[in-house]
N, C-alpha and C positions, 0 to 999 in steps of 0.2 A: 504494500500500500504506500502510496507516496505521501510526501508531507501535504500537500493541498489535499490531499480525498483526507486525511486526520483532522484538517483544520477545517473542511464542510462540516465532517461528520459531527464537530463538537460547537459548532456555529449555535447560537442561542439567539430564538426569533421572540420577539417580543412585538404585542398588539397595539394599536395606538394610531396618532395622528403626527403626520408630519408639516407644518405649515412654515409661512415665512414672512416674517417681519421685515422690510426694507430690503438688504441684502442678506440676511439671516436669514438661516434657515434654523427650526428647531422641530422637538417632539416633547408629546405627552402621552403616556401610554395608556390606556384603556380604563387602566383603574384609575385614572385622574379625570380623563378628558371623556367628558359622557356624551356629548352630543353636538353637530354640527347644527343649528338652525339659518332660518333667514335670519337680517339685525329687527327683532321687532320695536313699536314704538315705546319708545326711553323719555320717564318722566324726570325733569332734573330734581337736584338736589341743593339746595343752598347750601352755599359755605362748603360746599364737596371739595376734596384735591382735583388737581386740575385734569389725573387720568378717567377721576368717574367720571362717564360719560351722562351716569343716572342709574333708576331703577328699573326694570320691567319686568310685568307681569310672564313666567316661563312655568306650564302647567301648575298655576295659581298659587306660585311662590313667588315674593317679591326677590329679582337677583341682581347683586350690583352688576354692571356693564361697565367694564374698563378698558378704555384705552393702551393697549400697548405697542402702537404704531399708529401712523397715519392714517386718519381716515379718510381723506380726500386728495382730488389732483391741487389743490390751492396750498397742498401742505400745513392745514388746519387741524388740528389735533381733535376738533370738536368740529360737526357739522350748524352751520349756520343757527340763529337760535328759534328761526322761524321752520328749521325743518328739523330743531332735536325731539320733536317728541312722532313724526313717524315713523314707519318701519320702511326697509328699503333692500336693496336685494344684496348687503356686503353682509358675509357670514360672521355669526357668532359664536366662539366655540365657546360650553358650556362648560364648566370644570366641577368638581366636586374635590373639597380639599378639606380632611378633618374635620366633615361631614358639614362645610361651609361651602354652598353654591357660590360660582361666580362667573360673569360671561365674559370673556374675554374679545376684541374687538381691535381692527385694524392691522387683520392680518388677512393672510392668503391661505387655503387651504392646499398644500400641494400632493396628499396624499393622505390614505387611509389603507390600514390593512396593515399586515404581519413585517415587521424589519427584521436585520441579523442586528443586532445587539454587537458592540465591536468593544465595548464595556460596560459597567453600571450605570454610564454616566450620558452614552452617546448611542445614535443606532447610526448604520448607512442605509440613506438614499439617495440613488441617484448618482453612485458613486461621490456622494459629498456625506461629510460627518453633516450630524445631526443632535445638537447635545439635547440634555433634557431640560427645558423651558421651568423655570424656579416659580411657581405657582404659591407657593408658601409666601414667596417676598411679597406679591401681588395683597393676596389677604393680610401680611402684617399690614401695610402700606393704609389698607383700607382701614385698618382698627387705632391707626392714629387721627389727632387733629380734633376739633373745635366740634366735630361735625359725627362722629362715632357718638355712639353708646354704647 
């Protein structure tokens, strides 16, 4: 057996999502990242950080929407204030983190389905690394400031 058929054989495929932020690409893998939706309509939030985008209703739980990229060609982090509370056709990927919903927003979906895992920390696709996208910093982020409970 040659060393490449050793190194398939013990290849470690993990489920998840691959998207991409700007020129980033990242993952989150199944047990985190629950659901791809449309962005639905987002009520704001007074006094929020500047990545909540707001709330919306996502089978009848209120979940934040954060920003973690762009959301438009204008390079606006926030869609205009006349058009923040419809829904629109940029994906939302929905996450479940330490049983804390959160939508995440301003990304690209660029794959779904099983990766080779290349460590803990990273999967390939596409022949490009792919690390794992820090969903924890997201929600601390959210439970600071003026505007938390």
């Amino acid at each position: 057996m040659s060393a490449d058929a050793d190194t398939t054989a013990t290849a470690t495929m993990t489920g998840g999502v691959v998207f991409r932020v700007g020129d980033a690409q990242f993952f989150l893998p199944a047990t985190i990242a629950a659901k791809v939706l449309p962005m639905p309509g987002v009520a704001r939030v007074p006094g929020a950080p500047v990545d909540l985008v707001g709330v919306a209703l996502v089978e009848g739980e209120m979940v934040p929407v954060v920003a973690i990229g762009e959301l438009d060609g204008r390079g606006s982090r926030r869609p205009p204030p006349t058009q923040r509370s419809r829904a629109d056709n940029r994906p939302m990927l929905v996450c479940t983190y330490l049983g804390e919903r959160v939508g995440l927003v301003g990304l690209e979906i660029v794959a779904t389905g099983f990766f080779e895992a290349t460590d803990p920390e990273h999967v390939e696709h596409g022949g490009a690394p792919a690390p794992l996208f820090d969903v924890g910093e997201v929600v601390a982020r959210l439970r600071e400031g003026r505007w938390a409970v």
